[in-house]
C-alpha positions, 0 to 999 in steps of 0.5 A, a space after each residue: 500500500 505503502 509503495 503504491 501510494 509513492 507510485 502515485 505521487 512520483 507520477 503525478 510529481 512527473 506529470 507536473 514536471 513534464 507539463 511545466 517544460 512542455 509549457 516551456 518548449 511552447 513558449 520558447 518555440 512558439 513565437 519562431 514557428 509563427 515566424 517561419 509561418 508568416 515568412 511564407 505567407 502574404 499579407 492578405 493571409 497574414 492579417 487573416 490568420 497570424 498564428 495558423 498554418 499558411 494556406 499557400 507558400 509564397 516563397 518569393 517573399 525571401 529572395 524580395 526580402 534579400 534583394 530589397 534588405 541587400 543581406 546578401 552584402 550584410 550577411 557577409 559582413 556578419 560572417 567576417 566579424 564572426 570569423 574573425 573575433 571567434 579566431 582572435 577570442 580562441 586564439 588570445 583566450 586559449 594561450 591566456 587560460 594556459 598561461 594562467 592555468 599552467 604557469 600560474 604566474 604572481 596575481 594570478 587569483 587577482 587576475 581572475 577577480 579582475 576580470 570577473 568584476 570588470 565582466 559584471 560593469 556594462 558597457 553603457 558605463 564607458 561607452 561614451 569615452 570609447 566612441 571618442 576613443 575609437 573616433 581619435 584611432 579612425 576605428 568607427 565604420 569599421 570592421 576592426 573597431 567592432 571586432 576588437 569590441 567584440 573581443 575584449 567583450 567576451 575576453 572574461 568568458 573565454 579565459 574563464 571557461 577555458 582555464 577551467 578545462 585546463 585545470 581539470 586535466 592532468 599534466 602527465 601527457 604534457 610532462 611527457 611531451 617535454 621530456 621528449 623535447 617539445 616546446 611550449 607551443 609544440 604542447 599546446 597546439 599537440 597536447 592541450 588542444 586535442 584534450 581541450 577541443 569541447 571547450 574551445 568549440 563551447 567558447 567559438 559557438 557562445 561567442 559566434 551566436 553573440 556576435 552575430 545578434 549582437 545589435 546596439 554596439 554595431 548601431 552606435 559604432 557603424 553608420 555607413 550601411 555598407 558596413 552594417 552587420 546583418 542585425 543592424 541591416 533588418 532594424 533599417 529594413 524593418 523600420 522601412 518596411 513596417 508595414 509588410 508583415 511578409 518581407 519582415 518575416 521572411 528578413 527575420 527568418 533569413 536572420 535567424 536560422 543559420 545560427 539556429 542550425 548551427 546550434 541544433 547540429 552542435 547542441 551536444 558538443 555544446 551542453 558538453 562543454 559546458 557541463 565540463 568545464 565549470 569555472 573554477 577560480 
């Protein structure tokens, strides 16, 4: 009677469980479904049904919306800001959480404590002196100037997340490298990358998925439209084309589904990474 009754209450606590993430899933899932809905559908059905499913597929609404946003140009100039800050971050990241982590240089812990304080101040706080900044170096309306933001942006993460892999490996394999010669560089890229590889592909997706939705810093610091990301690129083109529920549907779409992709492919390795490398200071 006794195990009966903890049956029925394990199973009615699981229901409630599974209901809540079921209401979860919904409304995380929910607005980007109706999204790609809309995308395919004209105005005419949109206003007549905004939330069903589409009676006919109007396709041509993403190659109008590519054409008239220009996110073929835009697009581009996303990927190149990606690419290059996921380099840099890995690259800059992974040789500072080695030295950290390894070397253990003096003020190592206050390093740390900086840069996890400096991580919690927004940027609003000093974005007045860096724009006169970047103004006086020519860096406004230009790649470089937000990647290097981007950068140092998500420095404190990157070093975070990857000197926390470090720490929890052993050095036997990277002592053995030595004594057969090796160099520090030689270990690094040989020993310590292979060993490491779910945490630097943790830090390339986070960073990568940020700075591809990233969209205040990229209005402030970039004003020539050639030189907009994609995100900046559909705000113009949203405000332009308010009105064609259609179009903007099928530019937010365009906007949104390679990083959706790229997270549903990576998703495994992703939460791996994560769930390894807790920060540790």
């Amino acid at each position: 009677m006794i195990s009966l009754r903890r049956f029925r209450n394990r199973r009615e606590s699981t229901f409630v469980n599974h209901f809540i993430l079921i209401l979860l899933v919904l409304f995380a899932i929910g607005p980007i479904v109706v999204l790609l809905f809309n995308s395919v559908k004209n105005n005419a059905e949109i206003g007549r049904n905004p939330l069903g499913f589409p009676e006919s597929i109007h396709l041509e609404n993403f190659g109008e919306a590519w054409e008239k946003g220009q996110f073929g140009k835009t697009m581009g100039n996303s990927v190149i800001l990606v690419v290059n800050t996921v380099l840099l971050e890995l690259v800059l990241g992974g040789m500072a959480a080695y030295s950290l982590a390894r070397k253990q240089p003096p003020g190592t812990n206050v390093v740390m404590f900086y840069m996890l304080v400096v991580s919690t101040i927004p940027i609003w706080l000093y974005l007045v002196p860096l724009f006169f900044t970047w103004r006086t170096l020519n860096l406004l309306n230009t790649r470089l100037g937000l990647i290097l933001i981007y950068v140092a942006l998500n420095a404190p993460f990157s070093i975070f997340l990857l000197r926390s892999y470090l720490l929890g490996l052993s050095v036997d394999f990277e002592d053995a490298a030595r004594v057969d010669g090796a160099n520090e560089i030689q270990v690094l890229t040989r020993i310590v990358l292979p060993l490491t590889w779910p945490g630097f592909l943790t830090v390339g997706l986070i960073v990568g998925l940020g700075v591809w939705s990233e969209f205040q810093i990229a209005l402030i610091f970039v004003q020539e439209p050639d030189m907009f990301p994609m995100t900046t690129s559909f705000f113009k083109f949203s405000d332009r084309f308010s009105r064609d529920w259609a179009l903007t549907s099928a530019g937010a779409t365009m906007m949104i589904l390679p990083v959706l992709l790229m997270f549903l492919v990576l998703q495994r390795r992703f939460i791996e990474g994560l769930s390894q490398g807790g920060v540790k200071i």
